[in-house]
N, C-alpha and C positions, 0 to 999 in steps of 0.2 A: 283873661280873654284878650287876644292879642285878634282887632278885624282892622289890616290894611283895605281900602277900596284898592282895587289894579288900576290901574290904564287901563280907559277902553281897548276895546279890540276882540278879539276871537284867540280862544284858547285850546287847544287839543287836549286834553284828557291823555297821561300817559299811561295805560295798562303795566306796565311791568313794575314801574313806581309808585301804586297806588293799592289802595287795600279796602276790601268791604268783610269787616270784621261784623260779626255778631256773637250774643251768648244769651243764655236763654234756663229755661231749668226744667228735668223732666224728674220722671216716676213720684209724682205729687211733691212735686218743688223740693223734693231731700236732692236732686240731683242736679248740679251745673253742667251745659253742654256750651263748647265753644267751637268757635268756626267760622271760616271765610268762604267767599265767595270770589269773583275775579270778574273783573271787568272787561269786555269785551272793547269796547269806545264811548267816546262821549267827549262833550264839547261845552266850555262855556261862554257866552259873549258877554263880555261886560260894557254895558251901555252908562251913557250918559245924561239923564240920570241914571243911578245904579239902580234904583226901579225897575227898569224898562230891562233891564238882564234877562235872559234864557238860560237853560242851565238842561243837557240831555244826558244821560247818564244809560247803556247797555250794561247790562250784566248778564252771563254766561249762566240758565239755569244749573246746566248739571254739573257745574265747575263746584261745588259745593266739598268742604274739608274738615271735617269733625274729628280726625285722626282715630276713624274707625268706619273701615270701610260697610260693614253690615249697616249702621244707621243710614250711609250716605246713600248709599246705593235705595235704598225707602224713601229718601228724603225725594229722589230724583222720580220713585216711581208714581203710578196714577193717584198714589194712595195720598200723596202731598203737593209738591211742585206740578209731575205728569211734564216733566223736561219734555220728553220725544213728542206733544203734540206744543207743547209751549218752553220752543228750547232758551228762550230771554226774556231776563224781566227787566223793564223801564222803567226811570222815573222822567220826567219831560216839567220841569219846573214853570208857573207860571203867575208866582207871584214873587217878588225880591226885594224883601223887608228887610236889610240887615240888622241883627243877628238871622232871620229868619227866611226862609227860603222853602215855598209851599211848591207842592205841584201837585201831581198824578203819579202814582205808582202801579205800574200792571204787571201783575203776577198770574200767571196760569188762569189767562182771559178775561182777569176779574180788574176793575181799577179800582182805587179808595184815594184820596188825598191824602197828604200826608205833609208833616213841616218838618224841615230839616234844620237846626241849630246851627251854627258855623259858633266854632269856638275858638277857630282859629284862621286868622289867613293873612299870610304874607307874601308879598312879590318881593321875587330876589330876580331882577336883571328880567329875563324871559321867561322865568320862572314864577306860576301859580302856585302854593302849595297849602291848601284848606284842611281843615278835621271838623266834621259834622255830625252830630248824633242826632238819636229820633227810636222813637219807637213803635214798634209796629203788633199790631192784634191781627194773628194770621187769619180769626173769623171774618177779619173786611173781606178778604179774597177770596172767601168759601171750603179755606182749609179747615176744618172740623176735625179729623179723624182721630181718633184716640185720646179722648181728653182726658186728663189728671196723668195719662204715659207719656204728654207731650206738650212742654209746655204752650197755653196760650198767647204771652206775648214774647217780644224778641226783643232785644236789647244792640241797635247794630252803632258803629262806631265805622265812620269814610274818611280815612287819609288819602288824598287826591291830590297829585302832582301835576296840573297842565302844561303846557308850553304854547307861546304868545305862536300863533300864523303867521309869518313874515307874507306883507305884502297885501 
């Protein structure tokens, strides 16, 4: 476990360089499913103390990539996510314990807290770049449907690249 603190300041969250990986197990846990998500924006400030940090994280519900389009396409529908009435899920962090980084997680109108791990983070020049795990019980959110065809907890894994605000 490698945690630089940053230089204070304001970080941008870069989507194309960043990854929200999950994996999880279905049809009564004989089955592993694997899959990302994709970020839409998000931003971290790192305060002085590192306490006092914020940390807001969009992610794109129906961005979702199981490398099989039939699951995903359920994943997105009412029956789980319900992307089209709740196309983003947030986490909006509000406590910054290093290793530890709690906040709110909203998932298809429902929130639960949730701690995110940082197992890693290093500053190179302008460059943020963290790996954070956590795990998540989709019954906090009110996903229920199909139990023992889907698994109940998830397994997600965030490599996040930001870049320092000039100015």
């Amino acid at each position: 476990m490698t945690i630089q603190i940053p230089p204070p300041g304001e970080y941008r969250i870069d989507p194309a360089a960043s990854t929200v990986a999950f994996r999880t197990k279905h049809f009564f846990g004989l089955g592993a499913v694997k899959g990302t998500f994709t970020i839409a924006e998000g931003d971290i400030t790192v305060a002085d103390p590192p306490t006092a940090s914020t940390v807001r994280v969009v992610i794109v519900a129906d961005s979702i990539n199981t490398a099989n389009p039939t699951r995903d396409k359920m994943v997105v529908s009412k029956t789980y996510l319900d992307a089209a009435n709740h196309p983003t899920i947030t986490f909006v962090a509000d406590s910054v314990s290093p290793p530890a980084v709690q906040g709110d997680l909203a998932v298809r109108g429902s929130s639960a807290s949730v701690t995110l791990t940082v197992e890693s983070a290093v500053t190179d020049g302008e460059n943020l770049t963290l790996n954070a795990t956590t795990e998540i019980d989709r019954y906090d959110f009110g996903v229920k449907a199909m139990p023992g065809m889907t698994g109940r907890k998830l397994a997600f894994t965030l490599d996040v690249v930001a870049r320092k605000v000039s100015g």
